[in-house]
C-alpha positions in Angstrom: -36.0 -161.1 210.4 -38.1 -157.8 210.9 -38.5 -157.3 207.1 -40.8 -153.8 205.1 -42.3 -153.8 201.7 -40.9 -151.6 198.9 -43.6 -151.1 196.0 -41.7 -150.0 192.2 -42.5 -150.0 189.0 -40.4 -151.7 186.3 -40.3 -152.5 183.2 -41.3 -156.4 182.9 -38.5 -157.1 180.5 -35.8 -155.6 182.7 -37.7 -157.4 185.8 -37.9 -160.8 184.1 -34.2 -160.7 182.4 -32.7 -159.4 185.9 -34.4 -162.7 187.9 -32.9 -165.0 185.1 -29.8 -163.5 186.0 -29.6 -163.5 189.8 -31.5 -167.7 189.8 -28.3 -168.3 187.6 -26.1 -166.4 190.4 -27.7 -168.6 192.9 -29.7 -165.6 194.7 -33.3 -164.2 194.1 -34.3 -161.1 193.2 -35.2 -159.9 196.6 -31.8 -161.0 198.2 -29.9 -159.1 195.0 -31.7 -155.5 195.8 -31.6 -155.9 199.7 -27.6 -156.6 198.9 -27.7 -153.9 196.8 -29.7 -151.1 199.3 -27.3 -152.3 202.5 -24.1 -150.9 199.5 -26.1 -147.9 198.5 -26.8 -147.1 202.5 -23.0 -148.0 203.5 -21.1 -146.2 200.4 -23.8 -143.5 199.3 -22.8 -144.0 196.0 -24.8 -145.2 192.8 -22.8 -147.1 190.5 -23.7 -148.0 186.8 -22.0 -150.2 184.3 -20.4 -149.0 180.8 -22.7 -151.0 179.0 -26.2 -149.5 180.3 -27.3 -146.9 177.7 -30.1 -144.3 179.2 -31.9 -142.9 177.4 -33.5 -139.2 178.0 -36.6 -138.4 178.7 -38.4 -136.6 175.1 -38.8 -133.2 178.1 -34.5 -133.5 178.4 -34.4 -133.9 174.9 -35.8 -131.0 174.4 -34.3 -129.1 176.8 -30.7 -129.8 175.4 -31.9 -128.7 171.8 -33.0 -125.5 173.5 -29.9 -125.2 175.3 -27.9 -125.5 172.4 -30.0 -122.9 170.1 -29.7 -120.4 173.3 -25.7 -121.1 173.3 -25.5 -120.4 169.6 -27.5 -117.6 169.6 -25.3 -116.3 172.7 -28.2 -116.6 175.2 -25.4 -117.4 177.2 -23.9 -115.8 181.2 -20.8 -114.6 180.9 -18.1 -117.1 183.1 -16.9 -116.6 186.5 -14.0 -117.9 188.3 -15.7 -117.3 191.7 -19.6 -117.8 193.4 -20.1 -114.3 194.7 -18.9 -113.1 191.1 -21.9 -115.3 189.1 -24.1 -114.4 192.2 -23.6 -110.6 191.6 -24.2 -110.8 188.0 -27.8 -112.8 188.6 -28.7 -110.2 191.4 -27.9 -107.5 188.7 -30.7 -105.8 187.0 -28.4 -104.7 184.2 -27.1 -108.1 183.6 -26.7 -109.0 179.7 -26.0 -112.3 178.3 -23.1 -112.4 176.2 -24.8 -111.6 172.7 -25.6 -108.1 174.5 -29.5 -109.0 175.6 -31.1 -108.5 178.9 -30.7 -111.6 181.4 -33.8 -110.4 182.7 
């Protein structure tokens, strides 16, 4: 079997509680991702369980705190209900957000 290496970095935990899981299974670790890659390349999908909680980064966390103060404070575009619509209003050097400042 013509085989490649794939070099990651992972948190030992995760690494040593997911081989504990697949020797149980009956597989190893390598077999479990290569089974895994062969899905990702056939479906294209990503899938992840209910129970795995991720957790933002501390740069999205603050990003969503912003977000929300600019929403509040109406730092906001107005909504569109078509592309070129929102397009027009980011070309346009008069556009205001919807708490009447300049987008620009």
């Amino acid at each position: 079997m013509n085989t490649a290496v794939v070099n990651f970095k992972v948190d030992p935990k995760i690494k040593k509680n997911a081989q504990a899981v697949v020797e149980r299974l009956g597989f190893s670790l390598s077999s479990v991702l290569n089974a895994y890659l062969r899905n990702l390349v056939r479906t294209r999908t990503v899938e992840f369980s209910d129970d795995v909680r991720l957790e933002p980064t501390p740069w999205t966390k603050r990003m969503l705190k912003q977000a929300e103060k600019d929403t509040k404070a109406g730092f906001v575009s107005p909504s569109f209900s078509n592309v070129k619509d929102s397009i027009a209003w980011l070309d346009d050097p008069k556009a205001r957000y919807q708490n009447g400042h300049p987008a620009r």
